[in-house]
N, C-alpha and C positions, 0 to 999 in steps of 0.2 A: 457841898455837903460831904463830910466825912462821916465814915460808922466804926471805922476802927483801921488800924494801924497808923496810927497818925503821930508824930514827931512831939518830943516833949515842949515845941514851943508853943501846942495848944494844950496843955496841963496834962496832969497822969490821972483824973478819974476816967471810969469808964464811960459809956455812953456813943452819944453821937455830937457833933460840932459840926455848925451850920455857920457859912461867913458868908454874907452881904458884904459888895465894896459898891459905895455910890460914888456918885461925883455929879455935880453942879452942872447945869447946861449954859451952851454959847447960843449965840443970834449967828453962827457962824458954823460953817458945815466945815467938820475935822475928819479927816481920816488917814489909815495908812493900807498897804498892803508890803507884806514882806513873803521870802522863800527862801529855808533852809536847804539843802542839796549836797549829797555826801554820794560818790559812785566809786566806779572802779581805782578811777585813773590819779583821784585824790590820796588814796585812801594809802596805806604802808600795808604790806603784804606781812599776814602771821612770820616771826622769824622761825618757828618750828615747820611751819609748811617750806617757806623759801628756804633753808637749811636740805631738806627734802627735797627740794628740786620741784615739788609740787606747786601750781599756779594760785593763784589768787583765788579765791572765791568771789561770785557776784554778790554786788553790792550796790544797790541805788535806792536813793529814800530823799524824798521830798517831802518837806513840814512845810504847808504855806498857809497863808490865813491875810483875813483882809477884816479891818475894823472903818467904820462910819457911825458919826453923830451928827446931830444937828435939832434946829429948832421945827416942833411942829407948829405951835403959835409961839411967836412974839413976845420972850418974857414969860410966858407960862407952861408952856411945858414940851419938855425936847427929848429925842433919842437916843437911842445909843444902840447900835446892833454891830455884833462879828461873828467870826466861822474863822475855825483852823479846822487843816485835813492832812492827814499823813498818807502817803502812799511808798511800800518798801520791798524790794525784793531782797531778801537777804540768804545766798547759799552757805552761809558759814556753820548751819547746823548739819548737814548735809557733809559735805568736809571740812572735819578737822583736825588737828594734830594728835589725835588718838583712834580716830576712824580711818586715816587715811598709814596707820602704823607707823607713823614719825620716830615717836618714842619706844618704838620696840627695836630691838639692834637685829643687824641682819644676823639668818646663823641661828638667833634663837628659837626654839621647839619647845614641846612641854615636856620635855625629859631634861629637866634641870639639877641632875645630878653630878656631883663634883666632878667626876672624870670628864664629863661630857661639855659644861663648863670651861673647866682647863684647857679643852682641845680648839673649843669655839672661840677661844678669846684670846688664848694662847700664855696661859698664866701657869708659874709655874708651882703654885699652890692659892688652896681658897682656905682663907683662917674663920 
């Protein structure tokens, strides 16, 4: 069930949109289980932190989930039950390439006056 912010492939009135998906039952028990898994050692380090000489942030997230169906009688009526579960440590908000002053050049202070400028950067004028 959606109530709102939902994509124009379910139309642009307002409201809510509610989507039921069935599917037909087997005499036959189906299932799967699967696991997503993203951590440290996969992952490509921000190039503004590694630039910085700064480390990686932690990073581990597991998406897993398990589906089963089958029949409860014979021909008449069957199930279908699943579960997914995320589990994520994520310190990229904690550092990142503005928290940790990447983007600030060394040298710089809040006295950003031309002279001051010129000396720290070594320029021989600012237009």
């Amino acid at each position: 069930m959606q109530t709102s912010l939902y994509d124009a492939t379910f139309g642009r009135a307002g409201g809510g949109d509610i989507q039921i998906v069935t599917k037909s039952g087997t005499n036959d028990f189906h299932g799967v289980a699967y696991e997503y898994f993203g951590n440290d050692a996969l992952n490509a380090n921000n190039p503004f932190l590694k630039a910085a000489g700064a480390c990686r942030p932690v990073l581990q997230r597991n998406t897993f989930g398990v589906t089963i169906g089958g029949p409860i009688r014979k021909n008449k009526s069957f199930f279908f039950v699943s579960y997914q579960g995320t589990r994520e440590r994520n310190g990229a908000s904690r550092l990142n390439s503005i928290s940790s002053n990447v983007l600030v050049a060394a040298g710089l202070t809040n006295d950003r006056s031309e002279q001051t400028l010129r000396a720290t950067f070594g320029l021989p004028a600012i237009n």
